[in-house]
N, C-alpha and C positions, 0 to 999 in steps of 0.2 A: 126717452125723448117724448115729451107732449106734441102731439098730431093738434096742428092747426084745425080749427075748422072752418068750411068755407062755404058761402052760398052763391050757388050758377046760377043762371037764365042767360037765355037767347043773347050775345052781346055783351053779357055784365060777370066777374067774379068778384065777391069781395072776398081775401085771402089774408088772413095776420090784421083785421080791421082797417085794408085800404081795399079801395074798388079800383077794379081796374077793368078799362072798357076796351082796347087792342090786346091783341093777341099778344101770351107771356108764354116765357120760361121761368120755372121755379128751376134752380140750381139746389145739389146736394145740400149744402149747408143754408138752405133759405132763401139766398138773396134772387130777389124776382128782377126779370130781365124785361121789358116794355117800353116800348112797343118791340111786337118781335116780327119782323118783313122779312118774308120768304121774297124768290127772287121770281117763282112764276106764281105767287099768290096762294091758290091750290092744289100746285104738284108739288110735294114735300122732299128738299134734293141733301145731299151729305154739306153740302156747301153751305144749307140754311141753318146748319147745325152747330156752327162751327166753337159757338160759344159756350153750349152746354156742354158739349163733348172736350173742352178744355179742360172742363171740371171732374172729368174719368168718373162719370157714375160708372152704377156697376148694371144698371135697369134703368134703360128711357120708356116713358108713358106718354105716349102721343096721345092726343086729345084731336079729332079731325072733325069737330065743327057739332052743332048740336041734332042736324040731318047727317052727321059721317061724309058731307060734301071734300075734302082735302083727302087726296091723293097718295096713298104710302105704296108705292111699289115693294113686292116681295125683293127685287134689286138693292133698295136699301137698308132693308130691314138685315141683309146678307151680310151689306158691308160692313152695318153697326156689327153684327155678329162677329164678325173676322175681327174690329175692333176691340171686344169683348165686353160688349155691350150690348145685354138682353133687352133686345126692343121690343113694345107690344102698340101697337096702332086700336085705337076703338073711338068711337062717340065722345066728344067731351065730359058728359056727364057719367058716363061707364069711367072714361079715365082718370078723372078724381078719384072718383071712389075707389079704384084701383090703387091708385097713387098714395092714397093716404093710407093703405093697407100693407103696401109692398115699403114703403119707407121709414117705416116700422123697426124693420129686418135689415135694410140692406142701403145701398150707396145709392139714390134715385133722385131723378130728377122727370120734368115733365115739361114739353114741348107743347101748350095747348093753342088751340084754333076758338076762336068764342063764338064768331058766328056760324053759319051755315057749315 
């Protein structure tokens, strides 16, 4: 599978040659989900997730803003587990790069944050 490639800053991803300026999900098989509204903004809940987790990856790449400002409680990272769903929360720009590495190999999608 050819890995997109994508360029970030503060606010901006361009991903597959569109930009997108709110906050996305990339699902397994591509298709980008935006705007993506969490329901308290910064604290990242199972509830906010409900759409990517429809798609059974097998590894979510959370992306928490380009200061790591949004919120991953070890609580949810537990329940994605119990789901069987290896979560990994970082920096948005750590979480691309991770993203484009790990979906290489396996069923992933990615929850990112673009600002703070």
């Amino acid at each position: 599978m050819a890995v997109p490639k994508y360029k970030y800053s503060f606010g901006s991803l361009e991903w597959r040659h569109e930009t997108y300026r709110k906050d996305l999900m990339i699902l397994p098989d591509g298709e980008v989900i935006s705007p993506w509204r969490r329901e308290h903004g910064h604290r990242l809940s199972l509830d906010d997730l409900t759409e990517v987790l429809a798609a059974n990856p097998r590894v979510l790449v959370i992306g928490t803003g380009a200061l790591g400002v949004m919120e991953v409680s070890d609580d949810l990272l537990s329940a994605l587990a119990e789901r069987g769903v290896d979560a990994e929360a970082m920096p948005t720009e750590q979480a691309l790069k991770r993203f484009q590495r790990v979906r290489k190999e396996k069923k992933a999608a990615a929850a990112l944050h673009l600002t703070c």
